[in-house]
C-alpha positions as CSV (number, residue, x, y, z in Angstrom):
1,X,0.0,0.0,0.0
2,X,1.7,3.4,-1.2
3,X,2.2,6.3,1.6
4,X,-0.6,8.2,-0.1
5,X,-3.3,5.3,0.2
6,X,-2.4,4.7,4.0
7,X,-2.9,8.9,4.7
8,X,-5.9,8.9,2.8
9,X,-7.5,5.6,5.3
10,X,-6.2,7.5,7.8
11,X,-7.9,11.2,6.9
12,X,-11.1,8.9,6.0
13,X,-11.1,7.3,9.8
14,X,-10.7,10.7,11.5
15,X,-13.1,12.1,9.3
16,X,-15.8,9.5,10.0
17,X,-14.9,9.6,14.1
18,X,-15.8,13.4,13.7
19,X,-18.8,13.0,11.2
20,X,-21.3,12.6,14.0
21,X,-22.7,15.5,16.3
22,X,-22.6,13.5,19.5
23,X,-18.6,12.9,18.4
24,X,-17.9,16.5,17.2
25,X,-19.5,17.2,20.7
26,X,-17.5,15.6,23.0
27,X,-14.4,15.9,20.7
28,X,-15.1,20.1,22.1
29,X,-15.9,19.2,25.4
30,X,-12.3,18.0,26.0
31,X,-10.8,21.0,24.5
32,X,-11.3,22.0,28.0
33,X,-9.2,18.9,29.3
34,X,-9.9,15.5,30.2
35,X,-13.1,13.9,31.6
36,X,-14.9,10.6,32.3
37,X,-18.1,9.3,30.1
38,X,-20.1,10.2,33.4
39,X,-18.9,13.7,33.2
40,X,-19.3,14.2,29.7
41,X,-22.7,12.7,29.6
42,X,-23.7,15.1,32.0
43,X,-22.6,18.2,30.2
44,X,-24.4,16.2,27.1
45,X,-27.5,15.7,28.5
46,X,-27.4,12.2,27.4
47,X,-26.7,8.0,28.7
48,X,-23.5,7.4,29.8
49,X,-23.4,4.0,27.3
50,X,-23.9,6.4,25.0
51,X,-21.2,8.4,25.2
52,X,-18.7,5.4,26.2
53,X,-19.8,4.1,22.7
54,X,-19.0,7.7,20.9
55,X,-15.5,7.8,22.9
56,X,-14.5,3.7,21.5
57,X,-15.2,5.5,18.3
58,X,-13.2,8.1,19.1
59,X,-10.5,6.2,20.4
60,X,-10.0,4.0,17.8
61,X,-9.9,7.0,14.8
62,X,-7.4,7.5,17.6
63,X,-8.8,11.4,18.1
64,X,-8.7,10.6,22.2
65,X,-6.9,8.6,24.6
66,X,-7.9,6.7,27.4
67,X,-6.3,6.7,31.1
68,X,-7.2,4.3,33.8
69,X,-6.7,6.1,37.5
70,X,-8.1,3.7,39.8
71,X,-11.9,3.1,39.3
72,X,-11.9,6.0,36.8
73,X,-11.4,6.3,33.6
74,X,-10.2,9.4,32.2
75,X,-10.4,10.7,28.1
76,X,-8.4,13.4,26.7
77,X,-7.8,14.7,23.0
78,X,-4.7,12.5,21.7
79,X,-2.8,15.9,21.6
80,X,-2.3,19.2,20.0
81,X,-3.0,18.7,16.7
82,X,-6.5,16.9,17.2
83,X,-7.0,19.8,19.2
84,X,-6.1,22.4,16.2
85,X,-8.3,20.0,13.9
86,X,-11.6,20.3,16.2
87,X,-10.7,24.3,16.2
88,X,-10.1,24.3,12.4
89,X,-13.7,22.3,11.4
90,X,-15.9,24.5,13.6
91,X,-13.9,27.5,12.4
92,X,-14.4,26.4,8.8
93,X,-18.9,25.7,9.9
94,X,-19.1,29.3,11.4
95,X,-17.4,30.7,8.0
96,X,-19.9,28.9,6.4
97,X,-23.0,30.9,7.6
């Protein structure tokens, strides 16, 4: 598979991971920091199994990471650059209007 086709699976997965407004939601939430599916539920008015299914989306278009403290577990955005991203699309929606 040429450098080109991997990049372009890999823009397709983060694309999809953010392509849902539950996703695009929390993906903002945790501009603020990290947070547990409890948390974030809260803030979305919404079922924590819910969320927790959003965030193994997430996860796995690997936009956040997970950390286990204790009983807890705690999501964050997988760094600076997912953070710029989420920035850059809602940007790019309000430009739009």
């Amino acid at each position: 598979m040429s450098e080109m086709a991997v990049a372009l699976e890999r823009a397709v997965a983060v694309l999809r991971g953010m392509a849902y407004e539950h996703r695009l939601h929390i993906l903002v939430l945790l501009q603020a920091g990290e947070s547990t599916p409890a948390v974030l539920a809260e803030a979305m008015r919404t079922d924590v199994t819910g969320v927790a299914h959003h965030l193994r989306f997430l996860r796995d278009a690997r936009l956040v990471r997970r950390e286990r403290r204790g009983r807890h577990v705690y999501y964050s955005l997988s760094g600076d650059p997912t953070k710029r991203l989420v920035q850059e699309v809602l940007h790019y929606a309000e430009r739009l209007a």
